[in-house]
Backbone as XML, in Angstrom:
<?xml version="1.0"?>
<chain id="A" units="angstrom">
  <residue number="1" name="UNK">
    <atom name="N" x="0.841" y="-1.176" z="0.000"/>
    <atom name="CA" x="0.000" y="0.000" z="0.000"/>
    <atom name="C" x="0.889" y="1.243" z="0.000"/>
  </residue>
  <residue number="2" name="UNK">
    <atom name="N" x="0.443" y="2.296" z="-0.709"/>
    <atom name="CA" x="1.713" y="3.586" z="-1.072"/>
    <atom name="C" x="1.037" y="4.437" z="0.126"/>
  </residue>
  <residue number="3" name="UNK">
    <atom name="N" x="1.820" y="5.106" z="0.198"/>
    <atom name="CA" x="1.580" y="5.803" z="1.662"/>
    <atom name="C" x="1.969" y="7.088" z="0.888"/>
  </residue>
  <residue number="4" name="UNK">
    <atom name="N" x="1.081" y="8.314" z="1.428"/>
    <atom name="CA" x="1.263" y="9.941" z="0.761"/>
    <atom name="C" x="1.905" y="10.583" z="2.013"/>
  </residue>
  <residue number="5" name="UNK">
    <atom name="N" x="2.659" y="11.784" z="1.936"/>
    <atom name="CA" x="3.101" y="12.124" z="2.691"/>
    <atom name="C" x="1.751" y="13.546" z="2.377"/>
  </residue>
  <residue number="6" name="UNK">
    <atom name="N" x="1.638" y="14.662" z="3.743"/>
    <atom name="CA" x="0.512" y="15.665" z="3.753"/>
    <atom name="C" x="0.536" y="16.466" z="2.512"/>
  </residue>
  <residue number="7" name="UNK">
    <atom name="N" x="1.904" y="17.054" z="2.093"/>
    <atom name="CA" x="2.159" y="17.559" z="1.169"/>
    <atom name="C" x="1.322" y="17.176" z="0.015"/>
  </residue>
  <residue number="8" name="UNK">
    <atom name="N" x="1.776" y="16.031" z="-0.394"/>
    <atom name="CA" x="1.426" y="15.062" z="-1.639"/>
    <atom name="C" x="-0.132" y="15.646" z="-1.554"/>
  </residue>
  <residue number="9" name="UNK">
    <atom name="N" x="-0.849" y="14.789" z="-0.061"/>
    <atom name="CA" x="-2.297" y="15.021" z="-0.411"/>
    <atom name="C" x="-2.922" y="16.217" z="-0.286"/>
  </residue>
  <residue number="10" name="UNK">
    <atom name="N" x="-2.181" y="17.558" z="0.130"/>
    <atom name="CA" x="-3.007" y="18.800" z="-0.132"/>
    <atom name="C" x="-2.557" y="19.129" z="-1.380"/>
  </residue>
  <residue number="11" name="UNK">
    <atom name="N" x="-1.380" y="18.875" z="-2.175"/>
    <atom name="CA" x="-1.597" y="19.139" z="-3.418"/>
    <atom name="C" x="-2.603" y="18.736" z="-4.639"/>
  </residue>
  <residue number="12" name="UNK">
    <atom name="N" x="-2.583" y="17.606" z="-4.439"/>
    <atom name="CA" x="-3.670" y="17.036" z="-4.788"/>
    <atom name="C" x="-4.868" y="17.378" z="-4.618"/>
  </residue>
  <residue number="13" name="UNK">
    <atom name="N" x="-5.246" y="17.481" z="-3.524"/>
    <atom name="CA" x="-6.796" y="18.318" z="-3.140"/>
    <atom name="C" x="-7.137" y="19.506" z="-3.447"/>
  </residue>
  <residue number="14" name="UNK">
    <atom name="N" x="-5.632" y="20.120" z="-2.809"/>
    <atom name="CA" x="-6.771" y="21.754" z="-3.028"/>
    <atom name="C" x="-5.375" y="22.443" z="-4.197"/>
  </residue>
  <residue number="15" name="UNK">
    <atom name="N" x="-4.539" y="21.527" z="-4.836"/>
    <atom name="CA" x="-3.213" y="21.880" z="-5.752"/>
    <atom name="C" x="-2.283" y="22.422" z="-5.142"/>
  </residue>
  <residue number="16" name="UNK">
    <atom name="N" x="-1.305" y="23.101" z="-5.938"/>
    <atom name="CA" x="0.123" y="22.967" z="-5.537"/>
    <atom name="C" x="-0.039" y="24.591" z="-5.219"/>
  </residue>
  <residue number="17" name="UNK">
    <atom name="N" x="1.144" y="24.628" z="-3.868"/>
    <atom name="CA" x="1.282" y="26.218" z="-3.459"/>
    <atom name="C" x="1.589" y="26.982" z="-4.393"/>
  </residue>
  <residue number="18" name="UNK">
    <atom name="N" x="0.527" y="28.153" z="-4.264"/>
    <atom name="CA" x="0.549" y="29.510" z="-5.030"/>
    <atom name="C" x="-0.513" y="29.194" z="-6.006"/>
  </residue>
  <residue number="19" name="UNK">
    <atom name="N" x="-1.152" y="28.156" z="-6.639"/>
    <atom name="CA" x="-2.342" y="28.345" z="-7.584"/>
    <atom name="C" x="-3.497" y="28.698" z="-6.185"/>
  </residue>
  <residue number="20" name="UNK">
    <atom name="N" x="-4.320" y="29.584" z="-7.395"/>
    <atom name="CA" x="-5.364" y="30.294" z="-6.637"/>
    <atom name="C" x="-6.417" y="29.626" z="-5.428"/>
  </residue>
  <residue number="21" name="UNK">
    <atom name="N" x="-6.563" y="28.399" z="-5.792"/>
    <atom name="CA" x="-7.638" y="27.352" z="-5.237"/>
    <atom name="C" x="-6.504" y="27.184" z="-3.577"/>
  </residue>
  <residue number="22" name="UNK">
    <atom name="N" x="-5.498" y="26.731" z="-3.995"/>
    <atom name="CA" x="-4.758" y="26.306" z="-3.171"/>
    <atom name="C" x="-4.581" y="28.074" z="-1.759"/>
  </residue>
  <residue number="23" name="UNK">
    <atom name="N" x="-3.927" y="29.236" z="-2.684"/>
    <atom name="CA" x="-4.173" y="30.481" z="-1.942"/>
    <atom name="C" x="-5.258" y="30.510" z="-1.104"/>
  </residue>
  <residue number="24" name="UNK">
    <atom name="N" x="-6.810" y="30.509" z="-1.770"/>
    <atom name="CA" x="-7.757" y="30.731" z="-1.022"/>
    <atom name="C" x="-7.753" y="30.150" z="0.001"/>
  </residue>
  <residue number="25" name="UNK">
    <atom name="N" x="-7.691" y="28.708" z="-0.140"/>
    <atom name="CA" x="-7.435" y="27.679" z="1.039"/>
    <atom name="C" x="-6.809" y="27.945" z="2.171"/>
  </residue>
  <residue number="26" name="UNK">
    <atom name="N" x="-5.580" y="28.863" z="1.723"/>
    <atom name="CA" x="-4.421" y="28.960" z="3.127"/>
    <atom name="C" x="-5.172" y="29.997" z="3.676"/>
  </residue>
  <residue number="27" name="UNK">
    <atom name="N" x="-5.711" y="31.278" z="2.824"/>
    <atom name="CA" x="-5.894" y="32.464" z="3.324"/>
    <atom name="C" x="-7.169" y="32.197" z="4.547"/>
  </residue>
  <residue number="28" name="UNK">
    <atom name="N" x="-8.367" y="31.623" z="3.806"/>
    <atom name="CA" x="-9.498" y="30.987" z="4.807"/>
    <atom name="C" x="-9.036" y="30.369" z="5.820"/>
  </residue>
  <residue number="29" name="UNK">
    <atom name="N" x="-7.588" y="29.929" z="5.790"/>
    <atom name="CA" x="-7.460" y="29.024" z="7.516"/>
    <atom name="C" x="-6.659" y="29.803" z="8.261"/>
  </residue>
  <residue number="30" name="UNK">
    <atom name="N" x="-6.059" y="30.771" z="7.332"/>
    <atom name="CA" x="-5.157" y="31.535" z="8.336"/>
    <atom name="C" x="-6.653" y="32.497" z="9.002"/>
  </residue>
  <residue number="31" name="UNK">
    <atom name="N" x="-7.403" y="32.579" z="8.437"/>
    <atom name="CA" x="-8.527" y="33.915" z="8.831"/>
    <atom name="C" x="-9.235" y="33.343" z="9.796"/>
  </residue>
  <residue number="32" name="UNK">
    <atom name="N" x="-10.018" y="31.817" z="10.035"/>
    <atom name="CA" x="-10.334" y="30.611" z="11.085"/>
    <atom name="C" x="-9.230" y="30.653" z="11.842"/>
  </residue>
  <residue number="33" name="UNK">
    <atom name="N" x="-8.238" y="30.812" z="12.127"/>
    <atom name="CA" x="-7.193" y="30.475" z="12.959"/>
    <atom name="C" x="-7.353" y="31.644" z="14.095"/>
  </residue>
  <residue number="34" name="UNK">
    <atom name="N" x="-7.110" y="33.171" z="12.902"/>
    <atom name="CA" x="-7.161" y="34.315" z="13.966"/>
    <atom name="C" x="-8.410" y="34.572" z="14.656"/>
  </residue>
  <residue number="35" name="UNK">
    <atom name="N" x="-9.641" y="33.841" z="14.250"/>
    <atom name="CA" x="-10.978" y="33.848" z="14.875"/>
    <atom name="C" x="-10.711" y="33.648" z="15.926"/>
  </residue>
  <residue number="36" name="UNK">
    <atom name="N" x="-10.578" y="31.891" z="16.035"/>
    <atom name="CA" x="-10.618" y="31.324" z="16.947"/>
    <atom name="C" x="-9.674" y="31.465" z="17.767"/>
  </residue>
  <residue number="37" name="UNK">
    <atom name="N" x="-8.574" y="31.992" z="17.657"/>
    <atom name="CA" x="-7.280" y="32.908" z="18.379"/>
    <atom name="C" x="-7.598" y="33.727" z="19.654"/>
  </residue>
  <residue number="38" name="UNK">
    <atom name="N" x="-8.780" y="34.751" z="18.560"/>
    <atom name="CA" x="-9.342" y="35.667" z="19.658"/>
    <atom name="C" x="-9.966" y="35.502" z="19.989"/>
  </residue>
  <residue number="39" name="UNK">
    <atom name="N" x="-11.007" y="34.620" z="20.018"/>
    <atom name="CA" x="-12.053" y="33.887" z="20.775"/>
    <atom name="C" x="-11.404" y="32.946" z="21.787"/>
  </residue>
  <residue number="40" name="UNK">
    <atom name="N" x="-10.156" y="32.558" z="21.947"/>
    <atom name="CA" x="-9.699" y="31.770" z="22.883"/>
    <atom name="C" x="-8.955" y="32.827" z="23.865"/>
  </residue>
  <residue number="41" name="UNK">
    <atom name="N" x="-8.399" y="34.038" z="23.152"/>
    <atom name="CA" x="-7.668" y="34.661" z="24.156"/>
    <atom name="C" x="-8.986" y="35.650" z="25.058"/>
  </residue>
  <residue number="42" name="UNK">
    <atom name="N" x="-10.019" y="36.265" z="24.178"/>
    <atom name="CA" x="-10.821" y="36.811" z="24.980"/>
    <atom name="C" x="-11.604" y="35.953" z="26.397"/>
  </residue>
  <residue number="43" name="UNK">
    <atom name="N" x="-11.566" y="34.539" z="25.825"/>
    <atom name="CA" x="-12.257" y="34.351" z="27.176"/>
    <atom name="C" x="-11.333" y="34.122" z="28.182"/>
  </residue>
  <residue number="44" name="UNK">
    <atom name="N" x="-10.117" y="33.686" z="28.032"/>
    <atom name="CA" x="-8.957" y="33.353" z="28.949"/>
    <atom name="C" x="-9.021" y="35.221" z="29.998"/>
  </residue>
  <residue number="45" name="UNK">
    <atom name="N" x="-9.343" y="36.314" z="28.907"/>
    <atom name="CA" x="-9.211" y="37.386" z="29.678"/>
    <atom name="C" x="-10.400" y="37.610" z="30.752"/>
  </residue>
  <residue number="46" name="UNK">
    <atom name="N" x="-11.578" y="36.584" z="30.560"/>
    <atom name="CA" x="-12.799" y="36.469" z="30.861"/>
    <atom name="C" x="-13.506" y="37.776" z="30.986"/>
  </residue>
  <residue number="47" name="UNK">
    <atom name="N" x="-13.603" y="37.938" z="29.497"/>
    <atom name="CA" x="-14.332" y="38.925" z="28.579"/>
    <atom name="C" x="-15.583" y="38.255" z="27.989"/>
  </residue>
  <residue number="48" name="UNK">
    <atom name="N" x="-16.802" y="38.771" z="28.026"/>
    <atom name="CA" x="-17.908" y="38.391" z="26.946"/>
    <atom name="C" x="-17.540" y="39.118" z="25.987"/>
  </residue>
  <residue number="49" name="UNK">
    <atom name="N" x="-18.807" y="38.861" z="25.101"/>
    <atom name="CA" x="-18.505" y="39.565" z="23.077"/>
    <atom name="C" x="-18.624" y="40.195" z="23.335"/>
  </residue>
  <residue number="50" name="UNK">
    <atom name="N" x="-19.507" y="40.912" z="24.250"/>
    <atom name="CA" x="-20.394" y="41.821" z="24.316"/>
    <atom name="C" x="-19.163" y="43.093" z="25.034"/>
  </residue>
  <residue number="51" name="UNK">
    <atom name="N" x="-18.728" y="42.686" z="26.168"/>
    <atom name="CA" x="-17.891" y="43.371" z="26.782"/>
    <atom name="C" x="-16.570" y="44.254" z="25.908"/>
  </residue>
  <residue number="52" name="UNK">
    <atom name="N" x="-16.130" y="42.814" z="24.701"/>
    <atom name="CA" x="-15.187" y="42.967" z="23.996"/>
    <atom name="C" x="-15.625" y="44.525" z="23.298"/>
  </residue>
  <residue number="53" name="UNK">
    <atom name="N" x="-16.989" y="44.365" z="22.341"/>
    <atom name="CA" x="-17.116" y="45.227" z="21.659"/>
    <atom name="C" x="-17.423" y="46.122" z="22.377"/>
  </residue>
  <residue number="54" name="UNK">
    <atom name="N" x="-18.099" y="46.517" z="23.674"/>
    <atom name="CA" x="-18.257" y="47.617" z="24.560"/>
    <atom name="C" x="-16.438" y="48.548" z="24.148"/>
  </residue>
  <residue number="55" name="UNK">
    <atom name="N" x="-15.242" y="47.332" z="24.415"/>
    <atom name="CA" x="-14.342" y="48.305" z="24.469"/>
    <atom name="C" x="-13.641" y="48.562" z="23.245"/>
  </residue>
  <residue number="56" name="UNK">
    <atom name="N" x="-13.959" y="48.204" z="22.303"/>
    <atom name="CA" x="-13.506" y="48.757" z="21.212"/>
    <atom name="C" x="-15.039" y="49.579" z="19.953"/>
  </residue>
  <residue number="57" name="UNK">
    <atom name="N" x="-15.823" y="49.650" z="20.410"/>
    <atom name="CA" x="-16.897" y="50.498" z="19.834"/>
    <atom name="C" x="-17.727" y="49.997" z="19.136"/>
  </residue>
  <residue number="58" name="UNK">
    <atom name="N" x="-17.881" y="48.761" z="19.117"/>
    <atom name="CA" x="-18.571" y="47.635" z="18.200"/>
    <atom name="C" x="-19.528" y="46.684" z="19.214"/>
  </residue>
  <residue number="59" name="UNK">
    <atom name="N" x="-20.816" y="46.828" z="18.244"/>
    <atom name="CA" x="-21.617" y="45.766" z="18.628"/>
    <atom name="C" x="-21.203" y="44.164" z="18.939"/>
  </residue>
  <residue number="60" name="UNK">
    <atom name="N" x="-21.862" y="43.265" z="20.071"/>
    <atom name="CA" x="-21.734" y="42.060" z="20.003"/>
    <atom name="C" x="-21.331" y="41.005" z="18.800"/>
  </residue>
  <residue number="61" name="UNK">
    <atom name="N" x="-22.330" y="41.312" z="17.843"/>
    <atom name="CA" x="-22.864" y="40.404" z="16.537"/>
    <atom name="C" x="-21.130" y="40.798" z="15.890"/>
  </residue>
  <residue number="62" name="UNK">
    <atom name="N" x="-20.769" y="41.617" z="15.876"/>
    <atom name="CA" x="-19.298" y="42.058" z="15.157"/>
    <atom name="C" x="-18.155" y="41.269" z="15.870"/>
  </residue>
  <residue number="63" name="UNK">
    <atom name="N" x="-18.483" y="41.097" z="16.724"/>
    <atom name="CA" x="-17.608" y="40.640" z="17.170"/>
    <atom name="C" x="-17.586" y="38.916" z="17.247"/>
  </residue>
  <residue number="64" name="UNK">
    <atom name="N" x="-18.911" y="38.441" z="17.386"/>
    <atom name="CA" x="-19.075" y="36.792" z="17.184"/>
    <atom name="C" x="-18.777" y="36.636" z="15.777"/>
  </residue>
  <residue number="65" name="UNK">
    <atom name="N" x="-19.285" y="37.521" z="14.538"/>
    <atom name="CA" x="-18.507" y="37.542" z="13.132"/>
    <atom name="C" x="-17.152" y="37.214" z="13.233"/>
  </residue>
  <residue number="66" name="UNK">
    <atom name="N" x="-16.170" y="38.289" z="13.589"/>
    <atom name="CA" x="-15.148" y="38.232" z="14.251"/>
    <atom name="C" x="-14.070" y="36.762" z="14.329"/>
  </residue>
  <residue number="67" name="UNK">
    <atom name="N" x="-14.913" y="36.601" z="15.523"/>
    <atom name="CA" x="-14.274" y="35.342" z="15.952"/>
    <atom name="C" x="-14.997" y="33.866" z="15.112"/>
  </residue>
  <residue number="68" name="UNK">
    <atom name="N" x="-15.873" y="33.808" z="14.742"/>
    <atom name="CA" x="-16.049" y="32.448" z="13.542"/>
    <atom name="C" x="-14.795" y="32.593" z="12.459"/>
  </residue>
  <residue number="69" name="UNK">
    <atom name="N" x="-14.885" y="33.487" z="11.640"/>
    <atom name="CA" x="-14.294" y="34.163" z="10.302"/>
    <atom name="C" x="-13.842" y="35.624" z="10.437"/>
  </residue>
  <residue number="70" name="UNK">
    <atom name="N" x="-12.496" y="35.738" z="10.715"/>
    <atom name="CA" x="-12.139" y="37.347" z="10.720"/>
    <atom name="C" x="-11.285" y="37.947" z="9.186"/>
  </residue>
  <residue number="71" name="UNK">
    <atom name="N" x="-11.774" y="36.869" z="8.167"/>
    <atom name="CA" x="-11.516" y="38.118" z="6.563"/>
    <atom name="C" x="-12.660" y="38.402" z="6.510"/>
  </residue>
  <residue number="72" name="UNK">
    <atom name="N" x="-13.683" y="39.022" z="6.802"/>
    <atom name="CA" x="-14.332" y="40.098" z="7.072"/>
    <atom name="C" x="-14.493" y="41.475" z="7.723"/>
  </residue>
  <residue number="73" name="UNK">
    <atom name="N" x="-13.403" y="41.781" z="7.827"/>
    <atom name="CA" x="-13.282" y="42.437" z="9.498"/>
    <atom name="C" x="-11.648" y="44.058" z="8.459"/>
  </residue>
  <residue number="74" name="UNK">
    <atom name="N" x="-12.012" y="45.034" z="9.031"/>
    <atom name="CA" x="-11.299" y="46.075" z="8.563"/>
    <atom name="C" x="-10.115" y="45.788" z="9.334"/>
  </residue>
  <residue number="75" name="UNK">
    <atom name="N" x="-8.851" y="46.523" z="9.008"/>
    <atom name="CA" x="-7.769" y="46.682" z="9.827"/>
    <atom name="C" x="-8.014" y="47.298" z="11.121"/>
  </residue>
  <residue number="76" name="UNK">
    <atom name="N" x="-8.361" y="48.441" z="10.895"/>
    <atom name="CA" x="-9.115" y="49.133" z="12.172"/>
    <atom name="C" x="-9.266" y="48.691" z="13.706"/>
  </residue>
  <residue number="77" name="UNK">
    <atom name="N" x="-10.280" y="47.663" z="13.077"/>
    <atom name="CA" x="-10.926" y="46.668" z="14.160"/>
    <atom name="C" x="-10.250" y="46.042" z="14.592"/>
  </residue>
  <residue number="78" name="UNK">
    <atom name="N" x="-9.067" y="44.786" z="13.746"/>
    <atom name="CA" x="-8.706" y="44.032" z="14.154"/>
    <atom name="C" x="-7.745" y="44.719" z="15.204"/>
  </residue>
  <residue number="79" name="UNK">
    <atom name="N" x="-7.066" y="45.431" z="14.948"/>
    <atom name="CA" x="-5.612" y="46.424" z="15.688"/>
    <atom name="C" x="-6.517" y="46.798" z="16.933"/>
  </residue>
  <residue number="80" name="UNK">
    <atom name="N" x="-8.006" y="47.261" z="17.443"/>
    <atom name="CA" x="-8.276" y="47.826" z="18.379"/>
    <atom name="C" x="-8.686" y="46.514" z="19.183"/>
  </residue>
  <residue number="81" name="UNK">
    <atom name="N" x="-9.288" y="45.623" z="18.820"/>
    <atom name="CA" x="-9.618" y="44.247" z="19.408"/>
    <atom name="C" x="-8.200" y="43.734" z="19.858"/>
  </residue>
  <residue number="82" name="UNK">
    <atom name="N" x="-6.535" y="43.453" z="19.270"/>
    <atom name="CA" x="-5.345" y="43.060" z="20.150"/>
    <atom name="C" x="-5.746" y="43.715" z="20.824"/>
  </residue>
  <residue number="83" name="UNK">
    <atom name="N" x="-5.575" y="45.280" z="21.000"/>
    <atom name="CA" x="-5.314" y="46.085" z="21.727"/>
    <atom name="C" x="-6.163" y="45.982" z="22.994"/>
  </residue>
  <residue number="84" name="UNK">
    <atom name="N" x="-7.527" y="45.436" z="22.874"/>
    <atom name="CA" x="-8.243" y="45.641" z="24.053"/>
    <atom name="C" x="-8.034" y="44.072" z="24.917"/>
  </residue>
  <residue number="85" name="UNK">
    <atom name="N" x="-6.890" y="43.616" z="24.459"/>
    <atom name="CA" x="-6.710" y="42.005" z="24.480"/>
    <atom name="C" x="-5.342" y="41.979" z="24.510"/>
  </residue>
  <residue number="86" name="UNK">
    <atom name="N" x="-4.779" y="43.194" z="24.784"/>
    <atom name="CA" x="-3.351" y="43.470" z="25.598"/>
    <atom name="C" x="-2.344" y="42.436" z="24.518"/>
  </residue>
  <residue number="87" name="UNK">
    <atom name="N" x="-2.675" y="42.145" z="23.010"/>
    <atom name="CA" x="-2.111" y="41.471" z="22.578"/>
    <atom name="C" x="-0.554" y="41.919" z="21.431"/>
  </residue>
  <residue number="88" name="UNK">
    <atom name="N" x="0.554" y="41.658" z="21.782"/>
    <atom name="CA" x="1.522" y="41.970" z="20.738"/>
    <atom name="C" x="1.475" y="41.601" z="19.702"/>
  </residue>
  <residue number="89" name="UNK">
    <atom name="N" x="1.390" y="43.284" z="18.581"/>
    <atom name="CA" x="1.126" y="43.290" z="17.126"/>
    <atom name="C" x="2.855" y="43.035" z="16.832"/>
  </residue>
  <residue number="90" name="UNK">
    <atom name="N" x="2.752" y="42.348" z="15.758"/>
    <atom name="CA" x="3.696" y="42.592" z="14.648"/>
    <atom name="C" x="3.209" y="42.338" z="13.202"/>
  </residue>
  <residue number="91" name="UNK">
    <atom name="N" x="3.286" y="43.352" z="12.588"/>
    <atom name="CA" x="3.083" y="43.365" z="10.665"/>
    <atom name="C" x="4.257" y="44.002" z="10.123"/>
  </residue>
  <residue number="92" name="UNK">
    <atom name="N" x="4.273" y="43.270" z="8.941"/>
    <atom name="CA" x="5.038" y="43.707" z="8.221"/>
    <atom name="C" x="4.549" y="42.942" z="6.737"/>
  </residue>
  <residue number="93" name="UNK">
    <atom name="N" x="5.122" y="44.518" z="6.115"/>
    <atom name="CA" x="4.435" y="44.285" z="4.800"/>
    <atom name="C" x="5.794" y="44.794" z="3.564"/>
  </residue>
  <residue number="94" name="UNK">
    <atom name="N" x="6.005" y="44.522" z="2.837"/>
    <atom name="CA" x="6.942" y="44.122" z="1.547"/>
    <atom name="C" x="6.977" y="44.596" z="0.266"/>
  </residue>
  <residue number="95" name="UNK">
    <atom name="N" x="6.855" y="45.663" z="-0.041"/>
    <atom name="CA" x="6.634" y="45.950" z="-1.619"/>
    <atom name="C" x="7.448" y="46.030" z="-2.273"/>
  </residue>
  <residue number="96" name="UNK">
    <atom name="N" x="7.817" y="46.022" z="-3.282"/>
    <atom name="CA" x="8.989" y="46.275" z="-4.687"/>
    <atom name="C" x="10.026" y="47.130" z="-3.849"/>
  </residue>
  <residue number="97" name="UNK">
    <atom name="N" x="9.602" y="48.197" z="-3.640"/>
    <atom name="CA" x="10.489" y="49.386" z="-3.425"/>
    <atom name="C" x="10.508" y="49.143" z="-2.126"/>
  </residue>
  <residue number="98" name="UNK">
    <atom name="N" x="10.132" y="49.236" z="-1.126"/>
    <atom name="CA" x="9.651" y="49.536" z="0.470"/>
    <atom name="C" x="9.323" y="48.276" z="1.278"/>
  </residue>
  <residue number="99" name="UNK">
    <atom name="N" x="9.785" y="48.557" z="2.463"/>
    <atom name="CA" x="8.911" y="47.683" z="3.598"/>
    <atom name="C" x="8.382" y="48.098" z="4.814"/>
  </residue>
  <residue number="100" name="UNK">
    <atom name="N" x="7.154" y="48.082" z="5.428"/>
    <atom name="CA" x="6.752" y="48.836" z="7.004"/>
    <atom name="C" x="6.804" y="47.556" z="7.780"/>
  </residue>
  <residue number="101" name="UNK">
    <atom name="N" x="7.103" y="48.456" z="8.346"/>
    <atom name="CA" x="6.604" y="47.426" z="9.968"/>
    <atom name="C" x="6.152" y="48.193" z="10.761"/>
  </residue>
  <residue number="102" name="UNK">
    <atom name="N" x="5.213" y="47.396" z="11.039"/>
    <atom name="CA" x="3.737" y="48.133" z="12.472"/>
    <atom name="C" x="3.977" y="47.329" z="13.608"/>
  </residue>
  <residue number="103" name="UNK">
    <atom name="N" x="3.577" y="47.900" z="14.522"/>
    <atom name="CA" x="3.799" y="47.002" z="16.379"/>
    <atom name="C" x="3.239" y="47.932" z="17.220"/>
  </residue>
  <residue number="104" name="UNK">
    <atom name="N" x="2.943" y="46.778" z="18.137"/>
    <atom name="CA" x="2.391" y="47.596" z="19.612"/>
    <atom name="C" x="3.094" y="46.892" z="20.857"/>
  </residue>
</chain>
């Protein structure tokens, strides 16, 4: 019996890194990941949704959005939600010419 290594079978499934099918794929789990990220760190702070969005200016419902699926969600938000969640930013972003880096 041939045995696949993970590689093998996500190429296969969702294709090889960098075709689009395969992109979407990573981007949707990296975006599930940071949901459930902040949905694990808010309650560890033993915060409700509700509380959360009290401190960053946003309704409940925005914030259970939020945490299911956060590629929905502006920069804005996400940066004030670490923030109310005492959490260390690092971004950095890459262009032709330039690179930033953001932090808190």
């Amino acid at each position: 019996m041939k045995t696949y290594s993970l590689d093998e079978v996500q190429d296969k499934l969702l294709g090889k890194k960098g075709t689009p099918c395969r992109d979407l794929f990573e981007y949707e789990l990296q975006m599930d990941l940071m949901g459930k990220a902040i949905k694990e760190t808010r309650q560890e702070r033993k915060l409700t949704q509700e509380e959360l969005g009290k401190l960053i200016g946003v309704q409940k419902a925005q914030i259970s959005r939020l945490e299911s699926n956060a590629s929905n969600v502006t920069m804005d938000t996400l940066m004030k939600v670490f923030g109310a969640l005492k959490a260390k930013v690092k971004f950095k972003v890459e262009l032709s010419n330039s690179t930033f880096n953001v932090g808190k």
